[in-house]
Backbone as JSON, one array per atom type, in Angstrom:
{
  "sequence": "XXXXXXXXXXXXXXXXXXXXXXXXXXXXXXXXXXXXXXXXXXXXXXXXXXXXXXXXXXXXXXXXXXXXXXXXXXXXXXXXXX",
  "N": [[17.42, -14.3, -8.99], [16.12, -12.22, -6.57], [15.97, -9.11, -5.34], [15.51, -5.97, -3.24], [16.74, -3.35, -3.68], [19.84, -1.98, -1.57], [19.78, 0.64, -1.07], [18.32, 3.62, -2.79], [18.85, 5.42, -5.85], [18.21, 8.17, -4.74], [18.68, 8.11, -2.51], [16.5, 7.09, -1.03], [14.83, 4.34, 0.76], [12.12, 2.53, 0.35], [8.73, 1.32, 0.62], [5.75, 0.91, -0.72], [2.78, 1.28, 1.07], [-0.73, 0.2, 0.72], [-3.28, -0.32, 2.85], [-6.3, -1.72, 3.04], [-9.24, -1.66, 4.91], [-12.81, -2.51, 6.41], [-15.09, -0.04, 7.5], [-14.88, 0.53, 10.8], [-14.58, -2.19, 11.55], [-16.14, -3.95, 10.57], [-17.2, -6.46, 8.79], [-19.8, -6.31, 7.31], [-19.81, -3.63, 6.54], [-20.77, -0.84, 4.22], [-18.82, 0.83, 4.06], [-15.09, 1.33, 3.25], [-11.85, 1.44, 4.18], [-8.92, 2.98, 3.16], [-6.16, 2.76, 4.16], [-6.81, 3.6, 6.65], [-8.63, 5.84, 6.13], [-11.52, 6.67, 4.77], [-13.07, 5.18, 1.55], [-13.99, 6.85, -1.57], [-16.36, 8.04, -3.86], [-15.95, 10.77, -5.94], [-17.49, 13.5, -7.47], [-17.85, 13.12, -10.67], [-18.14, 10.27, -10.17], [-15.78, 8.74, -10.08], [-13.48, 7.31, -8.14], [-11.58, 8.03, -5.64], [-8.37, 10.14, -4.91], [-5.93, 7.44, -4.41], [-3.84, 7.26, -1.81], [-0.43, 6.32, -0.69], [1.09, 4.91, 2.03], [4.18, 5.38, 2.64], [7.08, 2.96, 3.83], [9.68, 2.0, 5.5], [11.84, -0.12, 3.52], [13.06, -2.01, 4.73], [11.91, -2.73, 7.14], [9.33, -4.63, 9.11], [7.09, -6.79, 7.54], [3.52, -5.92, 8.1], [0.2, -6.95, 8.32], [-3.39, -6.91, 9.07], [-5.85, -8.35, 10.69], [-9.0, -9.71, 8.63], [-8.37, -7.91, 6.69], [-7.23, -6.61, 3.58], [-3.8, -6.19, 2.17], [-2.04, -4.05, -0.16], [0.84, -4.1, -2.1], [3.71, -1.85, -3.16], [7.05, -2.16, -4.6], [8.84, 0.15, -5.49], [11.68, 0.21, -6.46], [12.57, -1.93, -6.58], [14.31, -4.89, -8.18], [14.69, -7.46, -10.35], [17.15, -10.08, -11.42], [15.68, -11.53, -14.14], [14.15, -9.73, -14.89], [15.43, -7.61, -16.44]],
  "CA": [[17.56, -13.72, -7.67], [14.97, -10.86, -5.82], [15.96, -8.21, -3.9], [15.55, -4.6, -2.81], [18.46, -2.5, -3.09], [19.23, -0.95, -0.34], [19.78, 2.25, -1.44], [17.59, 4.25, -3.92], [19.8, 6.46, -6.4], [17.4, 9.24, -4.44], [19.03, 7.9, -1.13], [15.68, 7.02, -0.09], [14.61, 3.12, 0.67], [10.8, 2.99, 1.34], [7.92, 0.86, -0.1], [4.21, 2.45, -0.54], [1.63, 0.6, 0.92], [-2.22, 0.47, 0.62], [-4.16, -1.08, 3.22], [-7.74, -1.66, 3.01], [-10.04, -2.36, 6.02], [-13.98, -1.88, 6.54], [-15.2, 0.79, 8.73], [-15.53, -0.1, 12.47], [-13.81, -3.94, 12.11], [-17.49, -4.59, 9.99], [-17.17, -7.33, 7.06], [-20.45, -6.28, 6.46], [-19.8, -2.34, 6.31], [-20.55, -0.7, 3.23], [-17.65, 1.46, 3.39], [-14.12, 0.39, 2.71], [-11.33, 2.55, 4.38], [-7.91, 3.01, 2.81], [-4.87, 3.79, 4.97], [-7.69, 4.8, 7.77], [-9.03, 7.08, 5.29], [-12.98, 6.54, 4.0], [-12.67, 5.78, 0.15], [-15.34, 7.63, -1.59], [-16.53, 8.69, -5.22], [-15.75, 12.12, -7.09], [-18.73, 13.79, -7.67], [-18.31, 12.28, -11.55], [-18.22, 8.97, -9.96], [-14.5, 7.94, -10.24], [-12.64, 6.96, -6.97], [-10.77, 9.6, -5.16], [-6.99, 9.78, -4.89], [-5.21, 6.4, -3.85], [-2.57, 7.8, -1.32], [-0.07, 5.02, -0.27], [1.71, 4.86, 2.88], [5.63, 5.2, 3.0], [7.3, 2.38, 4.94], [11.06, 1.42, 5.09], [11.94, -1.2, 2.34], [13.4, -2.72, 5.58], [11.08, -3.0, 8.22], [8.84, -5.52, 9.29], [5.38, -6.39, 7.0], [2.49, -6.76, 8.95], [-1.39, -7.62, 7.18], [-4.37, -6.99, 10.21], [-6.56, -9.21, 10.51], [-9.78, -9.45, 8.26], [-7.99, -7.31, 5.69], [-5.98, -6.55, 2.63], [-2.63, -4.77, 1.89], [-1.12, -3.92, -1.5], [1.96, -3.41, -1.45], [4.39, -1.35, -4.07], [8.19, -1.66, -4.03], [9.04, 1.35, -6.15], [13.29, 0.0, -6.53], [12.62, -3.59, -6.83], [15.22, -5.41, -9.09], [14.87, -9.09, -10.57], [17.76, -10.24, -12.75], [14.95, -11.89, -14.84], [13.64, -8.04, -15.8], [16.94, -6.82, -16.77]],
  "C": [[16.74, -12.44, -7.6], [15.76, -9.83, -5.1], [15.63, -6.77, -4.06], [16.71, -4.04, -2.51], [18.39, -1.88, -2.07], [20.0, 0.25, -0.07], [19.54, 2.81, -2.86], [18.3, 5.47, -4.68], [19.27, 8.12, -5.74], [18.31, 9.19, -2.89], [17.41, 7.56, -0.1], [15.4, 5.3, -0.51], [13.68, 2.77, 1.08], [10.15, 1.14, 0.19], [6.78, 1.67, 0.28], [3.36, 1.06, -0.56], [0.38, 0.75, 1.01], [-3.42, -0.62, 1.47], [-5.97, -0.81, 3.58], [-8.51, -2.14, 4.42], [-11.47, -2.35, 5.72], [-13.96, -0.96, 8.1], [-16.03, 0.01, 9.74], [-15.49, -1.54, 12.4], [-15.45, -4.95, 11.11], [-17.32, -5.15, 8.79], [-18.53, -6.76, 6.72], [-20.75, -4.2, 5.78], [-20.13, -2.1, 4.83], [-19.12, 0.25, 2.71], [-16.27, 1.06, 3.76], [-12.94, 1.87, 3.15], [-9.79, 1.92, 4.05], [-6.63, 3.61, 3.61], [-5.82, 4.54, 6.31], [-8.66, 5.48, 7.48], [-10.33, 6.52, 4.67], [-12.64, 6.52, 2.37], [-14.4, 6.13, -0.12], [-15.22, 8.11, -3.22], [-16.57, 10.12, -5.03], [-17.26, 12.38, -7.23], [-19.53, 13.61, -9.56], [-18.3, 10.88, -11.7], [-16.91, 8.16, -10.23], [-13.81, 7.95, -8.7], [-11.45, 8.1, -6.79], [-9.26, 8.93, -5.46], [-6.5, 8.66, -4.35], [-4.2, 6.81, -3.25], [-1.88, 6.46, -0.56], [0.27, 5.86, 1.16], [3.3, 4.42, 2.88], [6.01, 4.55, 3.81], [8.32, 2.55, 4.59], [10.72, 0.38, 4.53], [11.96, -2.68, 3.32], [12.77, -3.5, 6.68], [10.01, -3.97, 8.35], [7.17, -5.29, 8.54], [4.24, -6.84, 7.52], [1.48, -6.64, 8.09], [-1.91, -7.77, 8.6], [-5.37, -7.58, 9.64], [-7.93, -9.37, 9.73], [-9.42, -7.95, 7.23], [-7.26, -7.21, 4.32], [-4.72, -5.51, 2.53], [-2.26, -5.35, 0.53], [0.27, -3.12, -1.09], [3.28, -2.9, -3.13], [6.02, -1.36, -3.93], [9.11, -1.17, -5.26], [10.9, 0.91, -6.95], [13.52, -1.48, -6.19], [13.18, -3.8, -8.04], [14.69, -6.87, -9.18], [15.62, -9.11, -12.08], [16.95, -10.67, -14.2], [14.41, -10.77, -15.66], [14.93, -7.18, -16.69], [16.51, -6.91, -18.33]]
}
């Protein structure tokens, strides 16, 4: 059995997600925006900060069209991990 408790010993019940698009709806864009946000190399060439997006655990998961989401759920249980 799966689930999401629903309540985090913090009292908080979120997931963190990471959605990717291209800029301006363009499959052929070269740049690749995270959460909205332009990703972009460090000036020693490593990928900037990955900042998720806080949702409720609860709330409905949407995925726009011609994209990806990752999705993290931080207080995910499976008796199988125990």
């Amino acid at each position: 059995m799966l689930w999401v408790r629903s309540k985090a010993s913090d009292g908080t019940s979120f997931r963190q997600e990471y959605h990717l698009t291209p800029k301006d709806g363009d499959l052929h864009s070269k740049t690749m925006l995270l959460n909205g946000k332009p990703l972009e190399l460090t000036d020693n060439g490593d990928i900037s900060h990955l900042s998720p997006v806080l949702v409720s655990a609860h709330s409905l998961m949407t995925i726009a069209p011609l994209s990806m989401k990752f999705v993290v759920f931080p207080y995910f249980e499976a008796s199988g991990c125990n």
